[in-house]
VMD Tcl script that builds the backbone (N, CA, C; Angstrom):
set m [mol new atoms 447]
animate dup $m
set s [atomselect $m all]
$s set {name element resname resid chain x y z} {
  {N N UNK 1 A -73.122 43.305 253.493}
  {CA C UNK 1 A -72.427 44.323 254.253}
  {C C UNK 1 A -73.374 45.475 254.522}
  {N N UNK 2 A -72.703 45.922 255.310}
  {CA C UNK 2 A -73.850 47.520 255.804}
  {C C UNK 2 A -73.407 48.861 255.348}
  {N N UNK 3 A -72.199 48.692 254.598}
  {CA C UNK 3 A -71.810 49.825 254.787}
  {C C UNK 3 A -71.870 51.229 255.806}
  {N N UNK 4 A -72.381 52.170 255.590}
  {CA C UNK 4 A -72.112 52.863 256.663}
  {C C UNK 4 A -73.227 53.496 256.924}
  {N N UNK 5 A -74.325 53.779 256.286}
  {CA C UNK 5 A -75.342 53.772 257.173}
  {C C UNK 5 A -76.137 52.327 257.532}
  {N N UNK 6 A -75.460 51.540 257.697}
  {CA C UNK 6 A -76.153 49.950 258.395}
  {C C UNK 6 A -77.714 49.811 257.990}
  {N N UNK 7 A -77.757 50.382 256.302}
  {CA C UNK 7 A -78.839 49.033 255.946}
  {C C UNK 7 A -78.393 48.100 254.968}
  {N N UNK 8 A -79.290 46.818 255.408}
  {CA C UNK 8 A -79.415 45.964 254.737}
  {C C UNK 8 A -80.358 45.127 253.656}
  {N N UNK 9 A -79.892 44.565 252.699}
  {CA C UNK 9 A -80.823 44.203 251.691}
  {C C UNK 9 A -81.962 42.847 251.671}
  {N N UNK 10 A -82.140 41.874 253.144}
  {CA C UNK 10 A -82.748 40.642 252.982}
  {C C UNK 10 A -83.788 40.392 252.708}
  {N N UNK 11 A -84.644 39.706 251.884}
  {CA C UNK 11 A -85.486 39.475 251.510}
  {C C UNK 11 A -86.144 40.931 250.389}
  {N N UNK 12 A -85.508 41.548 249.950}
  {CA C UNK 12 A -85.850 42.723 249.231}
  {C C UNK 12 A -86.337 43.561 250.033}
  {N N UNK 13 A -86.202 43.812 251.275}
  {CA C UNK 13 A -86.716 44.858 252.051}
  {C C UNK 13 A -85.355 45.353 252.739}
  {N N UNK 14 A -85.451 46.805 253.117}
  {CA C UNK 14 A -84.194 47.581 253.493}
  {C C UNK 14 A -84.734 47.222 255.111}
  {N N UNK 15 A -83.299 46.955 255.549}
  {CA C UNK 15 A -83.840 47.282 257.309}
  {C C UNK 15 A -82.604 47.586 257.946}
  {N N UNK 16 A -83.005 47.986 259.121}
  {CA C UNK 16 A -81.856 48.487 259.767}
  {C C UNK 16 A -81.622 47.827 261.098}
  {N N UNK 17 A -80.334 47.186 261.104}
  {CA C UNK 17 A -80.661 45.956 262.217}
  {C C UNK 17 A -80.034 47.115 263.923}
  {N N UNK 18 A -80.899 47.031 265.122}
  {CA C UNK 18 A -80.943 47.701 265.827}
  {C C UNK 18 A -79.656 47.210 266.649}
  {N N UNK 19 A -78.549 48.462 267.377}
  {CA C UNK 19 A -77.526 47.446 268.170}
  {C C UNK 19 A -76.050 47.579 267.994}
  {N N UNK 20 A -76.501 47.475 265.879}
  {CA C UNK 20 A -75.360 46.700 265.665}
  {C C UNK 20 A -74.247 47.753 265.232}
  {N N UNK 21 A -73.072 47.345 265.424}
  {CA C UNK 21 A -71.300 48.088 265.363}
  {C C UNK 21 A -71.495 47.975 263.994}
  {N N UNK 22 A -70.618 49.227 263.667}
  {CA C UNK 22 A -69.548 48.464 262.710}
  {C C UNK 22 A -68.121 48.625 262.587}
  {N N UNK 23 A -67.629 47.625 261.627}
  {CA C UNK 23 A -66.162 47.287 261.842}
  {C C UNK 23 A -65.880 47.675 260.771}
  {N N UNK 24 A -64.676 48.586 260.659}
  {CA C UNK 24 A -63.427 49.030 259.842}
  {C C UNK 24 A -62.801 47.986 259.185}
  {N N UNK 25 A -62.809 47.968 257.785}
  {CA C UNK 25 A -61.804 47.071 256.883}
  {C C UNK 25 A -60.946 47.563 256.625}
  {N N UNK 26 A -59.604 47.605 257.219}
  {CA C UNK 26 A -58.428 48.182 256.666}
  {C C UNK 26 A -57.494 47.495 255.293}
  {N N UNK 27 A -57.024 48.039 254.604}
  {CA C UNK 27 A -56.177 47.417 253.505}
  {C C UNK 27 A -55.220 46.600 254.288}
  {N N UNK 28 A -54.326 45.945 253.452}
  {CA C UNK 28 A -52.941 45.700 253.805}
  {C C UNK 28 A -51.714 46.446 253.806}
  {N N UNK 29 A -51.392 46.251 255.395}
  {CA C UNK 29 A -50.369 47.650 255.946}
  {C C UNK 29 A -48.889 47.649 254.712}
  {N N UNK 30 A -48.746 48.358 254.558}
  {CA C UNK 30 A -47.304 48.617 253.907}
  {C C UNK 30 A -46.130 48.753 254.294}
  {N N UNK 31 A -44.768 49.140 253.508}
  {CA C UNK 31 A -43.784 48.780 254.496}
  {C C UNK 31 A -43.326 49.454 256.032}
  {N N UNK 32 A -44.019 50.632 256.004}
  {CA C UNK 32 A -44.143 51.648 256.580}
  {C C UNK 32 A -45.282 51.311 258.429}
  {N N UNK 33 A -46.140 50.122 257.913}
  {CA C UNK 33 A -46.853 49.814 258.997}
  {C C UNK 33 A -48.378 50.316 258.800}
  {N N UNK 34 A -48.943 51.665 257.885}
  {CA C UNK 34 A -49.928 52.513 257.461}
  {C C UNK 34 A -50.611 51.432 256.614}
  {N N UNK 35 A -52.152 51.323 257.017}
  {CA C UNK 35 A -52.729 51.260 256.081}
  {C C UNK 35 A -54.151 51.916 256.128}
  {N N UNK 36 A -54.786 51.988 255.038}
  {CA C UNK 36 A -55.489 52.494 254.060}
  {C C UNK 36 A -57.021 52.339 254.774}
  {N N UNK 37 A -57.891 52.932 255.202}
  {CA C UNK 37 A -59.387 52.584 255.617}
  {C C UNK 37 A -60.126 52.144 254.196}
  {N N UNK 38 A -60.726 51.137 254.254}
  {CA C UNK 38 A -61.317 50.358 253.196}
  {C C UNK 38 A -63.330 50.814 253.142}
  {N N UNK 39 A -63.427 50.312 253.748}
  {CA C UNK 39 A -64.850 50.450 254.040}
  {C C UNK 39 A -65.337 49.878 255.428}
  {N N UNK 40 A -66.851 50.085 255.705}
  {CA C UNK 40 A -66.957 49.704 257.258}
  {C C UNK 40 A -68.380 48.414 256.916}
  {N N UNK 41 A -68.504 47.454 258.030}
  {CA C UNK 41 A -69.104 46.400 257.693}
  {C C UNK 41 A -69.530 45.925 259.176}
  {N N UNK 42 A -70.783 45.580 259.335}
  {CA C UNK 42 A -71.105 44.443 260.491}
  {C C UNK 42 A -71.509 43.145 260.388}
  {N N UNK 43 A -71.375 42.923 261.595}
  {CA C UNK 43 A -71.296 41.477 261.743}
  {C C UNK 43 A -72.717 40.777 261.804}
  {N N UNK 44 A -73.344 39.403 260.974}
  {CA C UNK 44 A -74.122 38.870 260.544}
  {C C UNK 44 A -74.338 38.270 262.109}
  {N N UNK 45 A -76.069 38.361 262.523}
  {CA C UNK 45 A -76.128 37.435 263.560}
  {C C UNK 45 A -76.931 36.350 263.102}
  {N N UNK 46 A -77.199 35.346 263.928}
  {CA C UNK 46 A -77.617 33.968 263.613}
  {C C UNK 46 A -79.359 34.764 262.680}
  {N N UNK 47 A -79.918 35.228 263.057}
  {CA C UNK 47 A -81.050 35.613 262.454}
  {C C UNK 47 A -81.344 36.497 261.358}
  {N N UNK 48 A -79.606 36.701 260.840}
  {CA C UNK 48 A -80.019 37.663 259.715}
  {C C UNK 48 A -79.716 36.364 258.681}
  {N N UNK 49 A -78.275 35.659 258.926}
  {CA C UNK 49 A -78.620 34.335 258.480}
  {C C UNK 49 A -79.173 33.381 258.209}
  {N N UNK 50 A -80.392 33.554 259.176}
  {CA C UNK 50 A -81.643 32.737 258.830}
  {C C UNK 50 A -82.832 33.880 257.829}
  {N N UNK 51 A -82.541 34.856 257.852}
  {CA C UNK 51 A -83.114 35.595 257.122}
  {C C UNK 51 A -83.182 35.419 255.605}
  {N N UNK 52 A -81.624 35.185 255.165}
  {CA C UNK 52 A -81.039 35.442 253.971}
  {C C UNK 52 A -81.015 33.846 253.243}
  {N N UNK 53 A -81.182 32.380 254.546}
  {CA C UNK 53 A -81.400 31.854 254.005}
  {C C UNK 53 A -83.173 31.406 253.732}
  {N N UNK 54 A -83.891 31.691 254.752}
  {CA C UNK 54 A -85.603 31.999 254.337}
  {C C UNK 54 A -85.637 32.436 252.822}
  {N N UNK 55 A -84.740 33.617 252.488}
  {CA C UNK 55 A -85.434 34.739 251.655}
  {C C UNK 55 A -84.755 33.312 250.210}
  {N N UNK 56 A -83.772 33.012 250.493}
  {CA C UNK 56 A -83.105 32.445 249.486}
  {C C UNK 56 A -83.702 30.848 248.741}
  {N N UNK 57 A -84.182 30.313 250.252}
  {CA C UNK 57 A -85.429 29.566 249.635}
  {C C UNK 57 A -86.776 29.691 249.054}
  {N N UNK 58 A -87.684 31.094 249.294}
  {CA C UNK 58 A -88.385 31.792 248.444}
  {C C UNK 58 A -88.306 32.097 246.982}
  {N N UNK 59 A -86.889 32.134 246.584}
  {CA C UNK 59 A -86.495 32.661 245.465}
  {C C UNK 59 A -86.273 31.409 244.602}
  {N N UNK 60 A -86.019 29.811 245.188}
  {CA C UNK 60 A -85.788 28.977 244.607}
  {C C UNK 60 A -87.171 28.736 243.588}
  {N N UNK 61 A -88.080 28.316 243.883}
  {CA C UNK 61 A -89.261 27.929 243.001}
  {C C UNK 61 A -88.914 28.619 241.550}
  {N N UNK 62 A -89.232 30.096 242.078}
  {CA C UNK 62 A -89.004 30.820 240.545}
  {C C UNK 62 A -88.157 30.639 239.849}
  {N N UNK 63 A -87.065 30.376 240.836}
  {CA C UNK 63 A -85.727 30.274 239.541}
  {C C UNK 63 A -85.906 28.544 238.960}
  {N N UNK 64 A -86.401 27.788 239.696}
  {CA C UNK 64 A -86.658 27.012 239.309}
  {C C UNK 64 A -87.314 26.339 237.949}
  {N N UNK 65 A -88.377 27.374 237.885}
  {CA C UNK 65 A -89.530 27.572 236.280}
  {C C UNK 65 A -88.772 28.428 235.566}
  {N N UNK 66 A -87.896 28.989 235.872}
  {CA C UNK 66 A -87.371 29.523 234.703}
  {C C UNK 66 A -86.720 28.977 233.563}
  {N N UNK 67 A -86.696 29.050 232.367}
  {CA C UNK 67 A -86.345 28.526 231.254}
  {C C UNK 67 A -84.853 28.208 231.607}
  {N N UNK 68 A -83.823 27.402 230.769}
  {CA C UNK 68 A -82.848 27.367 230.501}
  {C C UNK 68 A -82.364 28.489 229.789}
  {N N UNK 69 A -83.169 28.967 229.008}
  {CA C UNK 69 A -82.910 30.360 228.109}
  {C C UNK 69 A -82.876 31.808 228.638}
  {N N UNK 70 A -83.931 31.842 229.748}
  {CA C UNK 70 A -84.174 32.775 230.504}
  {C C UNK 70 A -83.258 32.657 231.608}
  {N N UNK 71 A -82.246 31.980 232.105}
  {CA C UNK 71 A -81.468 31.759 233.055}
  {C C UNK 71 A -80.246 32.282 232.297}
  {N N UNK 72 A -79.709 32.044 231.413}
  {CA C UNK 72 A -78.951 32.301 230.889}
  {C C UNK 72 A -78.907 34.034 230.448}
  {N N UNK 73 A -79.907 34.218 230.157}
  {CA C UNK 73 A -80.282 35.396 229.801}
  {C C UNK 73 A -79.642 36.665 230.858}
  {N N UNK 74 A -80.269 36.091 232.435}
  {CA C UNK 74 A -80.077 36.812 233.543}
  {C C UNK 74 A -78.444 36.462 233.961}
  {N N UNK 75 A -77.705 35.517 233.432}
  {CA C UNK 75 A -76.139 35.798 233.541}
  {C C UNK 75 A -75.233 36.575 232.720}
  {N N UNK 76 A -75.753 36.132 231.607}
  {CA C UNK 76 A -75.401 37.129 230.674}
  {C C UNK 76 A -75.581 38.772 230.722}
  {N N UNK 77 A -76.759 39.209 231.225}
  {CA C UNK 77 A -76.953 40.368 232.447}
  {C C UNK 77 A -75.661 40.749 233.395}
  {N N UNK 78 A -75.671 39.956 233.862}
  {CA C UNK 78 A -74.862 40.183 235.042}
  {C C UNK 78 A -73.102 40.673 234.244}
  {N N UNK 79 A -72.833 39.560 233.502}
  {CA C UNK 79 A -71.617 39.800 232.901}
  {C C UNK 79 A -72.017 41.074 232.156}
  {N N UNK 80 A -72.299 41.661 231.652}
  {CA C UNK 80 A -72.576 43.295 230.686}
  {C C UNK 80 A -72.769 44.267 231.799}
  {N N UNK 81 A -73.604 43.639 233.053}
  {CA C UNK 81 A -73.058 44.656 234.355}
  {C C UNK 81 A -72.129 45.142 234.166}
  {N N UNK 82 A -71.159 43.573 235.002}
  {CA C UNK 82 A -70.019 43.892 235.772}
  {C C UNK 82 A -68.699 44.747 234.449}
  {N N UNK 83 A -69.168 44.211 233.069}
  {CA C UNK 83 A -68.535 44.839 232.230}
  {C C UNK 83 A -68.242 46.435 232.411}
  {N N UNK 84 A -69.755 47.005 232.046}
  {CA C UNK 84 A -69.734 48.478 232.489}
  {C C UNK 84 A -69.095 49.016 233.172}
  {N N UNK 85 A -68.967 48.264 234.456}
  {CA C UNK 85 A -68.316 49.332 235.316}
  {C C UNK 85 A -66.891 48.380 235.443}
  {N N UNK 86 A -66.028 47.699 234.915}
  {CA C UNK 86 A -65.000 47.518 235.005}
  {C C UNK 86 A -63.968 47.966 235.498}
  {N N UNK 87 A -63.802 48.750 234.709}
  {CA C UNK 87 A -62.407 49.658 235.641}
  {C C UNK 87 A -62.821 50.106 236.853}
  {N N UNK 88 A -63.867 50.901 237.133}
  {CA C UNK 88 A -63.987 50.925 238.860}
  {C C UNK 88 A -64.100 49.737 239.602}
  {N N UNK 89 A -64.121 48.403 239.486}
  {CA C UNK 89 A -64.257 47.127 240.125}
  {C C UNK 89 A -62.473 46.825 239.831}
  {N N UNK 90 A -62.510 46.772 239.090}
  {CA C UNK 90 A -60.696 46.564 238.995}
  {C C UNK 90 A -60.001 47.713 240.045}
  {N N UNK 91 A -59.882 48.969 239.945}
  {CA C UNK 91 A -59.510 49.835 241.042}
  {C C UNK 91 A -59.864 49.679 241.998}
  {N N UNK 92 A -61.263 48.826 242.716}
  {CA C UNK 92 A -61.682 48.423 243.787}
  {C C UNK 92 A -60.834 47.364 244.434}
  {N N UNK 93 A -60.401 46.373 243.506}
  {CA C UNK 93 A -59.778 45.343 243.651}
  {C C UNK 93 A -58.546 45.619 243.909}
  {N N UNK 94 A -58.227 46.559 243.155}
  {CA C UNK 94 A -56.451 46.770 243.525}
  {C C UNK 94 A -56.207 47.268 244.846}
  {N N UNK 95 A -57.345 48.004 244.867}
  {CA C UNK 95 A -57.444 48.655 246.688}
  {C C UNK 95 A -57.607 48.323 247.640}
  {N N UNK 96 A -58.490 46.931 247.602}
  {CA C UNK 96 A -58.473 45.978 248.576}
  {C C UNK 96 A -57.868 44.729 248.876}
  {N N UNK 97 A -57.207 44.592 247.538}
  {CA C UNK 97 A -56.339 43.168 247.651}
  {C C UNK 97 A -54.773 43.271 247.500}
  {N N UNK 98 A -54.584 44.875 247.059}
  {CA C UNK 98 A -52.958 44.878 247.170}
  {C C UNK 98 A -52.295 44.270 245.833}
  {N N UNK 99 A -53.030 44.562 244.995}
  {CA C UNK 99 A -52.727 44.041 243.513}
  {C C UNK 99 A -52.319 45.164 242.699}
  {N N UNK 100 A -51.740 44.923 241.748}
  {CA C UNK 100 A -51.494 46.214 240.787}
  {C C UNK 100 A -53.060 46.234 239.882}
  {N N UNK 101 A -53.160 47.290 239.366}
  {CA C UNK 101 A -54.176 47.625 238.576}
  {C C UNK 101 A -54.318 46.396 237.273}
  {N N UNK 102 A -53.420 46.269 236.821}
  {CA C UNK 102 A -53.469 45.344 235.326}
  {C C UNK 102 A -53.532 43.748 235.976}
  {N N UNK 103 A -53.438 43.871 237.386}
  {CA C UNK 103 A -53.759 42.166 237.768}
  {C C UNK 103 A -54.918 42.088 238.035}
  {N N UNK 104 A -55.672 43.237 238.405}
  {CA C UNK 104 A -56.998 43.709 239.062}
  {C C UNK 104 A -58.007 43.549 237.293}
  {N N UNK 105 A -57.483 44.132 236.964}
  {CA C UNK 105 A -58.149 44.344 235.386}
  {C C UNK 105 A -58.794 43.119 234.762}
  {N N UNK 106 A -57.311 42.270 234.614}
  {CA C UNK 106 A -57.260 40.841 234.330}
  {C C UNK 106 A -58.189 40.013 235.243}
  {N N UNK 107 A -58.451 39.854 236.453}
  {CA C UNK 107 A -58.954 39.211 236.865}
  {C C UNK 107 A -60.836 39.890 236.907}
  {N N UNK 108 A -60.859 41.025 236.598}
  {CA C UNK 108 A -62.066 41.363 236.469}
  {C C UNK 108 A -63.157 40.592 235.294}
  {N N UNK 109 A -61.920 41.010 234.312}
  {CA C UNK 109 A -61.965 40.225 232.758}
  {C C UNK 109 A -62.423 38.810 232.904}
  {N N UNK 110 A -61.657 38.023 233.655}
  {CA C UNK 110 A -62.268 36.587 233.833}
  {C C UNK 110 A -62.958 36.319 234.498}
  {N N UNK 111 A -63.812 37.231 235.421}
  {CA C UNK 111 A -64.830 37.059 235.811}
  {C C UNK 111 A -65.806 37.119 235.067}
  {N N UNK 112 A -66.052 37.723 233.981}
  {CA C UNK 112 A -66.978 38.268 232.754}
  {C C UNK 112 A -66.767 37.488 232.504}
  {N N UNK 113 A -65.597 37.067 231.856}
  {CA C UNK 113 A -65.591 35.481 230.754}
  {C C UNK 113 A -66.082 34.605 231.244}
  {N N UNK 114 A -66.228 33.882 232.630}
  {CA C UNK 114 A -66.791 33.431 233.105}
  {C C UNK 114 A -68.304 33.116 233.182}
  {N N UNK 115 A -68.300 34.316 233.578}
  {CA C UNK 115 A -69.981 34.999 233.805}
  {C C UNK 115 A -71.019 34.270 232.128}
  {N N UNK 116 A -69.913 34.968 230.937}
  {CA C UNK 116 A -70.441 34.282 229.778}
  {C C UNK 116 A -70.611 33.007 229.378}
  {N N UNK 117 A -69.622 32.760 229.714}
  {CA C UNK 117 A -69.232 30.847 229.078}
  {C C UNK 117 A -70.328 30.542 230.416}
  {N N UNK 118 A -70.474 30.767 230.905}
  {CA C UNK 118 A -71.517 29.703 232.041}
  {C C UNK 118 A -73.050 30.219 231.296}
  {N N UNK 119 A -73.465 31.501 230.958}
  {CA C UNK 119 A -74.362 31.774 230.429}
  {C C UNK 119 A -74.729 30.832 229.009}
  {N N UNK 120 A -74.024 30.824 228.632}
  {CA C UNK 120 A -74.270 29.615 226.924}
  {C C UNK 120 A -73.978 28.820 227.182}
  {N N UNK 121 A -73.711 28.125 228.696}
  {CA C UNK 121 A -74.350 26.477 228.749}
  {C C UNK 121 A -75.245 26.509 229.211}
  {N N UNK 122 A -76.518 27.282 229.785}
  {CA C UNK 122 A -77.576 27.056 230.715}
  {C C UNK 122 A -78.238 26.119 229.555}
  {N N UNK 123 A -78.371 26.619 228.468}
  {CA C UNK 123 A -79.419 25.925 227.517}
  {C C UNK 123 A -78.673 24.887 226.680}
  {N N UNK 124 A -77.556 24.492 226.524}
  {CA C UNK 124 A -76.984 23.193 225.984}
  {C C UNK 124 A -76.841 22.311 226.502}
  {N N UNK 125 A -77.215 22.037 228.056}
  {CA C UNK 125 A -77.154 20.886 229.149}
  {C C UNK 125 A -77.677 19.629 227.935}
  {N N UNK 126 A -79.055 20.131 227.589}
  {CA C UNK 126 A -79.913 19.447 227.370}
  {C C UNK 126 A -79.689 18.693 225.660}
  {N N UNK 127 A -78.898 18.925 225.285}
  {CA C UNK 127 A -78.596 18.638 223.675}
  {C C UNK 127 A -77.351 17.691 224.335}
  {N N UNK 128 A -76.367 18.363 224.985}
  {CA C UNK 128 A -74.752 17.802 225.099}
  {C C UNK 128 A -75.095 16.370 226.057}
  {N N UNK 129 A -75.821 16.448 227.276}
  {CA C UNK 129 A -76.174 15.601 228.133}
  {C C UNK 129 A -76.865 14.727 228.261}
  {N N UNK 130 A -78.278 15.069 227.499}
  {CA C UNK 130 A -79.425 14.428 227.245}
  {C C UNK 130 A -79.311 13.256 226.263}
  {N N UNK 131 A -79.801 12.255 226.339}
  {CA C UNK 131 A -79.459 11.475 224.764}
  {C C UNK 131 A -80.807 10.472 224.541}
  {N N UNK 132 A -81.095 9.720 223.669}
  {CA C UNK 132 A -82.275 8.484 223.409}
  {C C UNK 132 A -81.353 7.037 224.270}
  {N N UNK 133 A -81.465 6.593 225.129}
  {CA C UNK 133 A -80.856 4.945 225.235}
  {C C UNK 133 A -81.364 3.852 223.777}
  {N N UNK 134 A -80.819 3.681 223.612}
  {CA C UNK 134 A -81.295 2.175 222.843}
  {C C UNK 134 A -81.732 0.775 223.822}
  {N N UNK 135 A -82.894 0.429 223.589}
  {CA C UNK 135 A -82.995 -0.875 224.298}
  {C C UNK 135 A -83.677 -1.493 223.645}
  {N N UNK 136 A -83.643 -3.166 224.142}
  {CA C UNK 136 A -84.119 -4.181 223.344}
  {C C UNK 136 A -85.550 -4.505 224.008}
  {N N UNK 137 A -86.514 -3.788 223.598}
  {CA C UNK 137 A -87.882 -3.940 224.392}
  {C C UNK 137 A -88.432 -3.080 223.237}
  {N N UNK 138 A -90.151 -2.953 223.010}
  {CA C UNK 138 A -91.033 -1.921 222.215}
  {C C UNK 138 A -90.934 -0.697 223.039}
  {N N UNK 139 A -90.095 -0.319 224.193}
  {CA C UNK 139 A -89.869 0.891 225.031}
  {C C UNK 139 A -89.484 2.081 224.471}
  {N N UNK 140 A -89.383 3.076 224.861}
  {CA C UNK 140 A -88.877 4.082 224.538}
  {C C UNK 140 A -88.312 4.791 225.867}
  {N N UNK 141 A -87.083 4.844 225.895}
  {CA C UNK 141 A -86.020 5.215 227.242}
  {C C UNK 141 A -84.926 6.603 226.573}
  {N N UNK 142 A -85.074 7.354 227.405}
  {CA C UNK 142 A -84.556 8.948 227.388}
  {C C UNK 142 A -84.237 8.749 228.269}
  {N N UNK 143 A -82.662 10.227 228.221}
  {CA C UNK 143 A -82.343 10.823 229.466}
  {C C UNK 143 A -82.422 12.239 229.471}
  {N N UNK 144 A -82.582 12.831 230.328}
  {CA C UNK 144 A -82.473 13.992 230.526}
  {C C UNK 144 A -82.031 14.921 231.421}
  {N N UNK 145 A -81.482 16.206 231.350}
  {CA C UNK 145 A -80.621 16.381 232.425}
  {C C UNK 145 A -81.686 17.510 233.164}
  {N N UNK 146 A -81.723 17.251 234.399}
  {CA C UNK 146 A -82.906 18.238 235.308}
  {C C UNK 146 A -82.208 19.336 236.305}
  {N N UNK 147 A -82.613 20.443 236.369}
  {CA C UNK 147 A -81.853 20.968 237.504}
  {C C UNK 147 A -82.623 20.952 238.485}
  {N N UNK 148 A -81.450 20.868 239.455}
  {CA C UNK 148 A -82.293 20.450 240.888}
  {C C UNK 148 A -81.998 21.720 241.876}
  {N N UNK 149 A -81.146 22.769 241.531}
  {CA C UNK 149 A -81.470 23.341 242.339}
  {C C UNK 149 A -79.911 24.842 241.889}
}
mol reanalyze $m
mol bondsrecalc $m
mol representation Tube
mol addrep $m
């Protein structure tokens, strides 16, 4: 999104795409017909899309070499983020989705839980998944689980 001074974040560089509108997100109207100005946002053209997916294949390799441990590490990050600021993401939520606060809360919550339980499997793929085959040969046959992407 652009918010409202229309920059954007692709490829780690700020830019400011020349041209472009932006559009008003309004809440959901009430019984009254009124609703609420949300925030303002423009519209993605075919080349910022190709931007974001360029930048996004750049980023694959690295994440690629990264440990199972070190992957996990950086979700687990993310969940102690989104923790921090909780209640303002929950009030965000209630404001834009028309939820009460304690449904907003709750669902913030399981996003974290989420965020965690996916973090402490990055590195157990390989114990839970992985195993020795047995075969009838002087061979030695493994499996292992690889990420591909």
């Amino acid at each position: 999104m652009c918010g409202t001074s229309s920059a954007r974040w692709p490829a780690r560089m700020f830019t400011t795409p020349p041209g472009r509108s932006l559009v008003a997100r309004i809440s959901a109207k009430d019984s009254a017909g009124n609703g609420a100005h949300l925030d303002n946002y423009c519209w993605a053209s075919r080349k910022d899309f190709r931007d974001a997916v360029v930048a996004a294949r750049a980023a694959q390799p690295g994440w690629e070499k990264a440990t199972a441990y070190n992957r996990g590490q950086i979700l687990y990050r993310a969940a102690e983020m989104l923790e921090s600021r909780r209640e303002a993401l929950a009030a965000e939520v209630s404001r834009s989705h028309g939820v009460t606060l304690e449904q907003a809360r709750t669902g913030v919550g399981r996003v974290c839980d989420r965020l965690v339980h996916h973090a402490g499997w990055t590195d157990k793929y390989q114990q839970v998944f992985g195993s020795v085959n047995p075969v009838a040969s002087p061979h030695f046959n493994f499996t292992t689980a690889e990420p591909m992407g």
